[in-house]
Kinemage of the C-alpha trace (Angstrom):
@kinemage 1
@onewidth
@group {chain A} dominant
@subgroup {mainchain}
@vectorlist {calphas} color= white
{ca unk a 1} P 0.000 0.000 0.000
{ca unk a 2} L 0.883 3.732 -0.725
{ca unk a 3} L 0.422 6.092 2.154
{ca unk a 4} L 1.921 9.975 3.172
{ca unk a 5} L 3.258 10.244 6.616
{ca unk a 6} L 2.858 13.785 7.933
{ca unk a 7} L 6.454 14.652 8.830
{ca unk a 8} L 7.582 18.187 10.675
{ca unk a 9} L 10.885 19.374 10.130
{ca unk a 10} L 11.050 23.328 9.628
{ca unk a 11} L 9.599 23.254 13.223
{ca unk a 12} L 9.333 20.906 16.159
{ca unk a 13} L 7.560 17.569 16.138
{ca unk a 14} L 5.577 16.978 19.618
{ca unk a 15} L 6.297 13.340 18.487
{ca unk a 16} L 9.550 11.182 19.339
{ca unk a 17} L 10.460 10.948 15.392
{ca unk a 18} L 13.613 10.452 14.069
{ca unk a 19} L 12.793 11.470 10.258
{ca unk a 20} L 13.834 8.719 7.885
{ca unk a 21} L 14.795 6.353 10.768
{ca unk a 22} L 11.755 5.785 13.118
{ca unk a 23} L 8.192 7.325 13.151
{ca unk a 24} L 6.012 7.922 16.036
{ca unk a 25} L 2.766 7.807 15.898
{ca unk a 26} L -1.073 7.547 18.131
{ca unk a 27} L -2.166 4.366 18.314
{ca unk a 28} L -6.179 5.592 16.459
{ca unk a 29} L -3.921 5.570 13.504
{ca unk a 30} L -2.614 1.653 13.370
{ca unk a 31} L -4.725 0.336 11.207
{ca unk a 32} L -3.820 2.503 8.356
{ca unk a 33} L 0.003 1.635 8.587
{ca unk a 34} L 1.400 -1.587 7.879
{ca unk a 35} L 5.318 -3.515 7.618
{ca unk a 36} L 5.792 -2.985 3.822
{ca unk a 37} L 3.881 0.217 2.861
{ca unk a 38} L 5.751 2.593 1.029
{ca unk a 39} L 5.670 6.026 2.170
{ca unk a 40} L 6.374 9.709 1.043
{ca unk a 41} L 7.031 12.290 3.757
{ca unk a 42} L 4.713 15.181 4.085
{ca unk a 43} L 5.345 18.726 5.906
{ca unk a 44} L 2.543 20.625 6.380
{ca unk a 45} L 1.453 23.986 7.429
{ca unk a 46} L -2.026 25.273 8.296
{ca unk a 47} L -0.235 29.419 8.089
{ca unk a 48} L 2.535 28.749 5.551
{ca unk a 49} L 1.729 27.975 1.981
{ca unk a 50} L 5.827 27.703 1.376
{ca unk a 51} L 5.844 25.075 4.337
{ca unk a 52} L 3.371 22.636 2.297
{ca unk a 53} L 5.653 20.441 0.628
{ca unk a 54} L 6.787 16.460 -0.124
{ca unk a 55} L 10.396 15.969 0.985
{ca unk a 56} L 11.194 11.949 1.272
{ca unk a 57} L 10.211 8.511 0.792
{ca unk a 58} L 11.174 4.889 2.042
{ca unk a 59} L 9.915 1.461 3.217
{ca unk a 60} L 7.507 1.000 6.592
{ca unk a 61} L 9.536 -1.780 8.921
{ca unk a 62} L 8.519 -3.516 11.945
{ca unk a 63} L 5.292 -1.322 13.818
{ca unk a 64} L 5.507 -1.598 17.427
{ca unk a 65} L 3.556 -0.419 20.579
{ca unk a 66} L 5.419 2.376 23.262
{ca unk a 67} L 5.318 0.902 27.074
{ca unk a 68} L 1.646 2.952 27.320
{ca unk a 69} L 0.642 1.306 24.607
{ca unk a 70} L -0.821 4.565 23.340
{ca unk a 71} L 1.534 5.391 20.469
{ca unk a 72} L 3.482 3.212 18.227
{ca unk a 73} L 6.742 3.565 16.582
{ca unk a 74} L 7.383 2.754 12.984
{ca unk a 75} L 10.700 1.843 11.729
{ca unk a 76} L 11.722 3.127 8.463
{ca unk a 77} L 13.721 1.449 5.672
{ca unk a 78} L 15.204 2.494 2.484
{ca unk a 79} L 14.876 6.358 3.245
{ca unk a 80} L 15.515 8.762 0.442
{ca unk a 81} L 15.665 12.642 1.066
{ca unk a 82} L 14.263 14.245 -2.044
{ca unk a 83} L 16.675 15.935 -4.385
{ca unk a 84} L 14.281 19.159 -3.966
{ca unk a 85} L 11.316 19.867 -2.103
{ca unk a 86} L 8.071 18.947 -4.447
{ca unk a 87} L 5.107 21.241 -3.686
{ca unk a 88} L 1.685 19.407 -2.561
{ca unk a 89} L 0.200 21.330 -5.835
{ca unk a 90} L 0.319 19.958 -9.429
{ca unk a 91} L 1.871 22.102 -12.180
{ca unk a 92} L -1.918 21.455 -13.784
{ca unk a 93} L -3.670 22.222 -11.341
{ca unk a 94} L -5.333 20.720 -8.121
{ca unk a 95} L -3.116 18.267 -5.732
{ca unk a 96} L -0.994 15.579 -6.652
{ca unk a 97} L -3.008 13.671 -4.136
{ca unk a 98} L -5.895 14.638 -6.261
{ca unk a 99} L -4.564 11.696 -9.264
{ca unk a 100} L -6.865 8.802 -9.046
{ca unk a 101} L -8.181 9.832 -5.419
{ca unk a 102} L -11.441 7.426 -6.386
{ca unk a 103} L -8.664 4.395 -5.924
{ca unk a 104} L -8.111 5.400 -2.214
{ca unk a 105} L -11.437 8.160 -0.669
{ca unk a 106} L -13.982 9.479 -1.561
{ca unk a 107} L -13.264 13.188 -2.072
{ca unk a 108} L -10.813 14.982 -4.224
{ca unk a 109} L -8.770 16.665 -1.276
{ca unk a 110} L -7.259 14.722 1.210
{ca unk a 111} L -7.429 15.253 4.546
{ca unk a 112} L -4.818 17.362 5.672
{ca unk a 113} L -5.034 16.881 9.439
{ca unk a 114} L -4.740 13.209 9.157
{ca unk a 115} L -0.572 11.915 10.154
{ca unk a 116} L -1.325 9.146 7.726
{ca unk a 117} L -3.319 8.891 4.716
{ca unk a 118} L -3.810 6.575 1.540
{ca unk a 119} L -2.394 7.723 -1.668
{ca unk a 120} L -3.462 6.428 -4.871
{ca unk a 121} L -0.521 4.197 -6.969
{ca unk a 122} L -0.304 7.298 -9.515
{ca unk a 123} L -0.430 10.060 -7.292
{ca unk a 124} L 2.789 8.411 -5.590
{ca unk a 125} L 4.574 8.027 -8.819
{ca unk a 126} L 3.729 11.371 -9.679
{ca unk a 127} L 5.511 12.554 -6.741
{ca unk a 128} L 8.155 10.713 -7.321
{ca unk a 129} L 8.773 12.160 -10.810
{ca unk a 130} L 8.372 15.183 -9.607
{ca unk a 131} L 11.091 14.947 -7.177
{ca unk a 132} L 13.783 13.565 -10.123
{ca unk a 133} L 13.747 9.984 -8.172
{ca unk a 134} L 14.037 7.149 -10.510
{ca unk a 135} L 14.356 4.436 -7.837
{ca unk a 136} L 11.998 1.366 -6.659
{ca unk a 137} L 11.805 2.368 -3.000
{ca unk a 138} L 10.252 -0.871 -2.043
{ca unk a 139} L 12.860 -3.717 -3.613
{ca unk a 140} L 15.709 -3.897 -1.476
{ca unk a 141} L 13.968 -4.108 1.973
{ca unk a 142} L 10.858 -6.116 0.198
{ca unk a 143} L 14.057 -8.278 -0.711
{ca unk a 144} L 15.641 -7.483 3.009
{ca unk a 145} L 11.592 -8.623 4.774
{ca unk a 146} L 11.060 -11.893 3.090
{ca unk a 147} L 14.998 -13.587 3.268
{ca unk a 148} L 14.397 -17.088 4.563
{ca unk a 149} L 17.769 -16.776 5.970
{ca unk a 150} L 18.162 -14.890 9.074
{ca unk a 151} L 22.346 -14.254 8.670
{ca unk a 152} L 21.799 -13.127 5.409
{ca unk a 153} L 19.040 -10.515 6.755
{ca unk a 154} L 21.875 -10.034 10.117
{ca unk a 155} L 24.633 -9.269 7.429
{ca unk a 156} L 22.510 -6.440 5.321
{ca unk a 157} L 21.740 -5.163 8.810
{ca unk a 158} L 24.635 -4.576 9.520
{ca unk a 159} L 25.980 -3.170 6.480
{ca unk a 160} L 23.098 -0.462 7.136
{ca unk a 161} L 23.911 0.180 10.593
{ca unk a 162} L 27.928 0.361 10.721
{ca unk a 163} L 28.132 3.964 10.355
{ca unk a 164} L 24.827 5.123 11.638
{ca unk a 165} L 25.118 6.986 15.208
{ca unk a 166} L 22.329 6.909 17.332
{ca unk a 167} L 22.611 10.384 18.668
{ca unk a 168} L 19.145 11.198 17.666
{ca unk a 169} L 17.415 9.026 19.355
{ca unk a 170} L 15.686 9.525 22.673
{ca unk a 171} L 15.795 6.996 25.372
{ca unk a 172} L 11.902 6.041 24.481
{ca unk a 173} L 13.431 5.173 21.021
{ca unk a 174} L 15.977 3.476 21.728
{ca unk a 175} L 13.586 1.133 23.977
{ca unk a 176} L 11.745 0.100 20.812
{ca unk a 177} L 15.459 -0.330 18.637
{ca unk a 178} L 16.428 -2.318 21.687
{ca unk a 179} L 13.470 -5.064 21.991
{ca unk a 180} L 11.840 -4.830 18.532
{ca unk a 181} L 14.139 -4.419 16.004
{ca unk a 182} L 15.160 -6.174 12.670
{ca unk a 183} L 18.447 -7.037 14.504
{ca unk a 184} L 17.387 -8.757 17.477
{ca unk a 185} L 14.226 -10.411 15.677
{ca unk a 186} L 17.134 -12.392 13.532
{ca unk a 187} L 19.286 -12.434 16.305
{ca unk a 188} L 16.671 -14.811 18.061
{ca unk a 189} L 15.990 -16.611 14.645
{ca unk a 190} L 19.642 -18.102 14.857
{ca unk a 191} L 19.843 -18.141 18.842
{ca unk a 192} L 17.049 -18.659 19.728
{ca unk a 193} L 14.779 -16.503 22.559
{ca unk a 194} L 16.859 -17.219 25.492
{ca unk a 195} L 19.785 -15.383 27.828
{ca unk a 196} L 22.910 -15.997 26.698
{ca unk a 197} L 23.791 -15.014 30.052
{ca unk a 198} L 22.022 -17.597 32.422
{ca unk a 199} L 20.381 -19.567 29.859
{ca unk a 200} L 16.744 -18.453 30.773
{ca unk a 201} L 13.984 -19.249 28.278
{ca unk a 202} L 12.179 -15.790 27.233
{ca unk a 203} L 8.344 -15.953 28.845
{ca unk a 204} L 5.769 -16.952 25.567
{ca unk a 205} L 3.527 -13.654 24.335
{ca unk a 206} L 0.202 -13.244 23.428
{ca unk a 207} L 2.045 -13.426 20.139
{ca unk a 208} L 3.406 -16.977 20.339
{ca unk a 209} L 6.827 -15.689 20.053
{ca unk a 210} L 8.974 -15.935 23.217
{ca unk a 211} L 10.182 -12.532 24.885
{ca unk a 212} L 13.904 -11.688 25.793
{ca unk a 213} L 15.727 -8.322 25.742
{ca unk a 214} L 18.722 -7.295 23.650
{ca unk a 215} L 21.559 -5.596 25.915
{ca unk a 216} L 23.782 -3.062 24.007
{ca unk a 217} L 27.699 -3.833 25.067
{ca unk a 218} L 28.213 0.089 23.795
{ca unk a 219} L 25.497 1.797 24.950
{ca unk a 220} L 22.944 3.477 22.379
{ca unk a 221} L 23.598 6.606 24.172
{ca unk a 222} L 27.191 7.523 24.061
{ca unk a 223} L 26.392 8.037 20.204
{ca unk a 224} L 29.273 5.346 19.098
{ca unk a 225} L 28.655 4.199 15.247
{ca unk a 226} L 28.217 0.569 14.860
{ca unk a 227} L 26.115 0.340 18.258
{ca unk a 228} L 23.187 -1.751 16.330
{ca unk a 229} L 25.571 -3.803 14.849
{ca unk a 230} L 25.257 -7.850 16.043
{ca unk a 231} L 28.791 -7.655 17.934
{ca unk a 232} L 27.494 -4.893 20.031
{ca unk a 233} L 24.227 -7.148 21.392
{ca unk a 234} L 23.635 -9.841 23.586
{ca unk a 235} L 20.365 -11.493 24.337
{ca unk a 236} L 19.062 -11.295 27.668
{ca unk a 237} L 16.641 -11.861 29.818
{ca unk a 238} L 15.284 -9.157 32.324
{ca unk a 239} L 16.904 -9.934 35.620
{ca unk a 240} L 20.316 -10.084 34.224
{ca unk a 241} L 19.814 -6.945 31.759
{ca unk a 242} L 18.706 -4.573 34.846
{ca unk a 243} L 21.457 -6.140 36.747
{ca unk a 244} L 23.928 -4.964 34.142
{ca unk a 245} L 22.613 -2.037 34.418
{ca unk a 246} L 21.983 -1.043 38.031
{ca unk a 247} L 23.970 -4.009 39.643
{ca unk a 248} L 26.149 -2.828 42.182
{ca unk a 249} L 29.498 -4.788 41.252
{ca unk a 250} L 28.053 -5.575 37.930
{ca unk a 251} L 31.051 -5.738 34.956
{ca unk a 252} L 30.690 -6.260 31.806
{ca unk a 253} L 33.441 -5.854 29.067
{ca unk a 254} L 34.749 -6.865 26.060
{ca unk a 255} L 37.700 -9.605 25.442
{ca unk a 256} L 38.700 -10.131 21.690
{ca unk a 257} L 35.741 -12.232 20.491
{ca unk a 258} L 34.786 -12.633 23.717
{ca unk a 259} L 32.329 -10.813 25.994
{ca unk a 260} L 33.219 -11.400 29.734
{ca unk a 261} L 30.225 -11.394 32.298
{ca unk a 262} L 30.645 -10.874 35.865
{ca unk a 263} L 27.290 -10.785 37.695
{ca unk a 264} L 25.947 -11.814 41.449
{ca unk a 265} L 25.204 -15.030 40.403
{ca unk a 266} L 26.804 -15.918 36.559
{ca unk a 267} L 30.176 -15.287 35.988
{ca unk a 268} L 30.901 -16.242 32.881
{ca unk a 269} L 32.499 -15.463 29.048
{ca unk a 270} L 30.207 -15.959 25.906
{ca unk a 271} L 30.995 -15.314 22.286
{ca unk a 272} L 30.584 -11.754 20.786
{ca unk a 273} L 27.697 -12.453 18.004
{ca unk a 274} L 29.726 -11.616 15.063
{ca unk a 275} L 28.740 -13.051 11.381
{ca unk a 276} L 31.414 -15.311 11.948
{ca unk a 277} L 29.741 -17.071 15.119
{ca unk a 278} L 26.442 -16.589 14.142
{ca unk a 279} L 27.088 -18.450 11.178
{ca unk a 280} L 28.587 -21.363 13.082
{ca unk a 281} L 25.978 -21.549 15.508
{ca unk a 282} L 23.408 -21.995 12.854
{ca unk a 283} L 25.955 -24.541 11.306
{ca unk a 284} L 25.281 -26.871 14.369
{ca unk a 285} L 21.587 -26.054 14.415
{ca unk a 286} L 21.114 -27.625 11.074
């Protein structure tokens, strides 16, 4: 499905966005937003004509509830700045939004106010155009969504994540990265959903999936590149993630290939989850 996502950025979002990497959203608009969709950034203005304007597109990833449960966080794949800003009105006349807007609503105008809206398959392109981009937004991370193979989806990861610094995010964002990402969903493909700490077997969800956290050896925080990478997690389970955190004589540092552990109760040295040992691990699984 095409859809716009309402986007600020000439002033301040009251949203925890982080354009073109996650997108925060209420929760009354879930059902219009889906892992797949592709998407063209909107900024809008009720006062400012100038500040009505198309500026990006890319790929919706995983969708996941905030602790509340009252807004959701999108993340975003394959994001593509515009060369130029296109302007929400056609050269002929009317909205681009206008093109085919039988295929999506029933009225010619959208509806501004709404944070996410259908677009018709022609109005997209015509955006698209518009903005010089002659790319498929949607192939590499339809490609990246449906790999069978969980290191080959761990190694394109990581290829996308080596240089990016998470300085943007906020703490509440870096919750979601932490427990629902792309990386630690594969991560538990080849693993499997348990501590590699103390060997504790994630709790089963309403889901059917098992839940276990993902511990960051660099923390998310200090803004180092490479901190979503798979060498820089660890699957854990609660009690030993907040004891790494708030543990009095908690330690927890890196060896070589090696991660060493020294909690209250498990003292111990694990594998850093590189390609290389992922790839072995799934070796003996098979």
């Amino acid at each position: 499905m095409r859809i716009i996502l309402s986007q600020r950025i000439d002033v301040a979002s009251e949203y925890e966005d982080v354009p073109f990497s996650v997108y925060h959203f209420p929760k009354r608009y879930i059902n219009q937003i889906h892992p797949g969709d592709r998407f063209i950034y909107y900024q809008g203005s009720r006062y400012k004509k100038d500040h009505r304007y198309y500026f990006g597109c890319g790929v919706i990833g995983n969708v996941e509830p905030d602790p509340t449960g009252e807004y959701f966080y999108a993340e975003i794949f394959e994001g593509h700045p515009f060369k130029h800003k296109v302007p929400i009105y056609h050269p002929d006349g009317g909205f681009y939004e206008s093109i085919d807007f039988a295929d999506v609503r029933n009225k010619p105008n959208p509806s501004w106010q709404n944070s996410i809206r259908k677009i018709s398959d022609r109005a997209f392109n015509a955006i698209l155009q518009s903005a010089d981009m002659n790319i498929d937004v949607g192939n590499q991370s339809s490609q990246l969504e449906s790999n069978n193979n969980p290191i080959d989806t761990l190694k394109e990861l990581n290829k996308r994540f080596r240089t990016l610094s998470a300085q943007e995010r906020s703490k509440r964002i870096q919750k979601h990265l932490d427990r629902g990402s792309s990386v630690t969903k594969a991560l538990k493909s080849v693993l499997g959903a348990s501590c590699q700490i103390c060997g504790w077997s994630g709790f089963a969800k309403k889901d059917g999936s098992n839940y276990i956290e993902a511990h960051h050896l660099v923390q998310m925080s200090e803004k180092s590149k490479g901190s979503l990478c798979t060498e820089n997690i660890i699957l854990a389970c609660p009690n030993c993630h907040r004891e790494i955190h708030y543990g009095k004589n908690a330690d927890v540092y890196g060896d070589g290939n090696l991660i060493c552990i020294d909690l209250s109760n498990h003292k111990t040295k694990i594998m850093k989850n590189t390609i290389a040992h992922l790839e072995s691990v799934q070796n003996i699984s098979s």
